[in-house]
C-alpha positions in Angstrom: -59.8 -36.6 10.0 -57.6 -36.7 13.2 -54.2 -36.5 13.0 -52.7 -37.9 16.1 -49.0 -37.9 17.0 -47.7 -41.3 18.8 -45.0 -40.2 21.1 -42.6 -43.3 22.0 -44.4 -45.1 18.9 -42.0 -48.2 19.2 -43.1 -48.8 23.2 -45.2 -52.1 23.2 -48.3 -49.7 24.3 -47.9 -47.6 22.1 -47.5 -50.3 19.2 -50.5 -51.9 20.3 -52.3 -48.1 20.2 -51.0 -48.0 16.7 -52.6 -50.8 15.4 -56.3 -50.1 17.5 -55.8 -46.4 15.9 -55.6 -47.0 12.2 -58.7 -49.6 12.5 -60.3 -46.1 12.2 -60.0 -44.9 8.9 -60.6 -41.2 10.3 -57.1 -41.5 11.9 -53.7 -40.1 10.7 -50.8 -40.8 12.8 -47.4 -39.2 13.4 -45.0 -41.8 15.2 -42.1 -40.2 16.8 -39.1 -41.9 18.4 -35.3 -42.4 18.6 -34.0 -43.8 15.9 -37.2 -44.1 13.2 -35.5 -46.5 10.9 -36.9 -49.1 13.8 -40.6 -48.1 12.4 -39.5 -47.3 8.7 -42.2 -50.5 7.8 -45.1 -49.0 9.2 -45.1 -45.4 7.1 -47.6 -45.4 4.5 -50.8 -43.2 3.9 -52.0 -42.8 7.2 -48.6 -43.1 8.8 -45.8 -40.6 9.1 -42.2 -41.9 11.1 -40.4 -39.2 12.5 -36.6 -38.8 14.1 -36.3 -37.5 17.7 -35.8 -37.0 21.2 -39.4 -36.4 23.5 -37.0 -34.3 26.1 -36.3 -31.8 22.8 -39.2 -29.3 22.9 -38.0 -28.5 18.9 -38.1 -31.7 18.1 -41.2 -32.4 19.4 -42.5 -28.8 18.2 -41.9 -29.7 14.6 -43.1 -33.4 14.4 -46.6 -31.5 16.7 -47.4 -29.3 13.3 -51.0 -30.1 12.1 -51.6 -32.5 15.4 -55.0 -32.5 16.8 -54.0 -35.2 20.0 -51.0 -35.6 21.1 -50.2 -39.2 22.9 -47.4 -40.0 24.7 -45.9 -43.3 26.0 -42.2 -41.7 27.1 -40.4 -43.7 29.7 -37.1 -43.2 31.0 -35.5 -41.3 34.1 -36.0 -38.1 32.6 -39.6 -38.3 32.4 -40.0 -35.1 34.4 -37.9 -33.4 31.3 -40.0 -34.5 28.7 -43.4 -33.9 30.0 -41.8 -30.3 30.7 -40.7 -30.2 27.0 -43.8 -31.8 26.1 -45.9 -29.1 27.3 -44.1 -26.4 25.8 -44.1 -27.9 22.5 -47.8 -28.0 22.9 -48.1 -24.2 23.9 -45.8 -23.7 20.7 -48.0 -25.7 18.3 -51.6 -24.0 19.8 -52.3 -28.2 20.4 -54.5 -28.6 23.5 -55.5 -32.3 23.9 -53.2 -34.8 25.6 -53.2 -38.4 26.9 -50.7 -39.4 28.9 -49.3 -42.8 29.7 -48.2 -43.0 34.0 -48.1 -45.4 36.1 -49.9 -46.8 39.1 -48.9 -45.3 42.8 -47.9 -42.0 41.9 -50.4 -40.2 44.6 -50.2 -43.0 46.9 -53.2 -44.6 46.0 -52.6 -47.8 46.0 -54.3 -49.6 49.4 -53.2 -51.9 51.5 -50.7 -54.8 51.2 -50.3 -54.3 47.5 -49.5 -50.7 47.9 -46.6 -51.7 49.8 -45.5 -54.2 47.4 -45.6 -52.1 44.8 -43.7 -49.2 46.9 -41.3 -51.9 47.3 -41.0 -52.6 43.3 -41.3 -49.1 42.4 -39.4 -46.8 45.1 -36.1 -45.5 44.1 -36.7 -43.4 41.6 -39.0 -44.5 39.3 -42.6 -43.6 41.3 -41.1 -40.2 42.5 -40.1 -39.0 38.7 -43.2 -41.0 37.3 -44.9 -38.4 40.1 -43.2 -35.4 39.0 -43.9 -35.7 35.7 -47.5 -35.9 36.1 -47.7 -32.7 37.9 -45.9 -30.7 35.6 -49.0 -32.3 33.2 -51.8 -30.9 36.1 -50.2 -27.7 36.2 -50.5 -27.2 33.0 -53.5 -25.5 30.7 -53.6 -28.6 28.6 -56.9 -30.6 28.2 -54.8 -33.6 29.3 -55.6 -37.5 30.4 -53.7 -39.2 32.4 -53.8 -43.3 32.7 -52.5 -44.8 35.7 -51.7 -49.1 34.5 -51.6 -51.1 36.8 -48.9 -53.7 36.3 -49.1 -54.6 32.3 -49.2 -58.0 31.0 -49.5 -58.8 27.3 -52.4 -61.1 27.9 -54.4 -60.5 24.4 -57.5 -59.3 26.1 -59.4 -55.5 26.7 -61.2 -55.8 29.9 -60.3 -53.3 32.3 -62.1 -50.6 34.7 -61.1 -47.2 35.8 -61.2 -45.1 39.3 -60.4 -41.5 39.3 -57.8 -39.4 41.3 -58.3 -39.4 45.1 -59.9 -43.0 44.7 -57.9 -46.0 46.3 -56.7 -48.1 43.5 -58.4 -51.2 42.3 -57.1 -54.7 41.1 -53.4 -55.4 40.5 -53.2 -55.9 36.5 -54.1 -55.1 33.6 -53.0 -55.8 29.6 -51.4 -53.8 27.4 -54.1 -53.9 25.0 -56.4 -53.3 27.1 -54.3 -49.6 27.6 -54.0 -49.4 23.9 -58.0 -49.6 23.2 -58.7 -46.9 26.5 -56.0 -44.6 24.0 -58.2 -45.8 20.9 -61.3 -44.5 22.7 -60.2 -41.2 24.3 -58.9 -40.9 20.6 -62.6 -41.2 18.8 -63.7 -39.2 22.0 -61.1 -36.6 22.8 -64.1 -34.9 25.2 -63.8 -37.6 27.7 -62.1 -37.4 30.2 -60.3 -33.8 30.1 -58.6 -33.2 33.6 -58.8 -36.3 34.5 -56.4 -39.0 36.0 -57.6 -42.3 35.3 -56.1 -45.3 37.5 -57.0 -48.5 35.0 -57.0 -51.9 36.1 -58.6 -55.6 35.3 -61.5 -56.1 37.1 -61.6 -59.0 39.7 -57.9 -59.0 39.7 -57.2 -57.1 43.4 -54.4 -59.7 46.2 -51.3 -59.1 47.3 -49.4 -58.4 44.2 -50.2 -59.5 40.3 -51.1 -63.2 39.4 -48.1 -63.5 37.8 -45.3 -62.8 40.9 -44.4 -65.9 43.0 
């Protein structure tokens, strides 16, 4: 049995995870979000819905009890905040294994004209704290994975392809199930990937900017 605590469980990734998860019967989940009553339908035997705030390291320290992997789908400006509390909760709860949801362009990877598009999109704010949060995750001791998107659609498709951390980032898109069944995997597998930043994008699918931008 692995009991796996969903943080930001009502995120469309992470709903998608949810669903890909508990096709494995081996699974028990913990989802954890503001306001639970907006999940109270999807508690049952393998499912526990919990109250809180991911920037709360109690909160998170006492939903984390019994976790084997902890994944987390947090958005928000205070990103940096909550992988800091995150952590913490972590070292509090002896849990050691991590996946955790980024973006694309935090180091910079992303070549050519559609790196400056996506500087363009993203600058401001949201790549720097995306950024910062997912150093406070290197610098940690956690056997963490981090999963760079590229720009999500809900395209109901898993085909995607990964490049690691220092490699220039490939294609433009990818679905958000195709996120949700890399989670799934790392989940059945939580010895893949350990220290690893994983960029994760649809093959065939590099231009300018995503198919979908005019």
């Amino acid at each position: 049995m692995t009991n796996v605590l969903v943080l930001g469980a009502n995120g469309k990734i992470a709903k998608l995870a949810t669903t890909q998860l508990l096709a494995d019967p081996n699974n028990h989940l913990t989802l954890f979000l503001r306001n639970s009553q907006r999940l109270a339908a999807a508690a049952g035997d393998r499912v526990k819905v919990v109250d809180g705030d991911a920037a709360q390291e109690a909160d998170l320290t006492a939903a984390m009890a019994g976790s084997d992997v902890v994944y987390a789908n947090l958005a928000g400006s205070n990103i940096e905040d909550e992988a800091k509390a995150v952590v913490a909760a972590m070292h509090a709860s002896g849990v050691k294994r991590l996946i955790w949801i980024s973006t694309l362009g935090i180091y910079d990877e992303v070549p050519g004209a559609f790196g400056k598009w996506n500087h363009q999109m993203l600058d401001g704010g949201y790549l720097q704290t995306y950024a910062a949060a997912a150093k406070v995750i290197e610098d940690s001791d956690l056997d963490y994975t981090i999963v760079r998107p590229a720009w999500l659609s809900n395209k109901d498709e898993v085909a995607y392809e990964t490049t690691q951390k220092g490699e220039p980032f490939k294609g433009t898109e990818v679905s958000r199930k195709s996120i949700a069944a890399l989670v799934a995997k790392l989940v059945a597998d939580p010895t893949q990937a350990i220290h690893e930043s994983l960029g994760v994008n649809k093959p065939n699918t590099d231009g300018d900017k995503p198919e979908w931008v005019k």
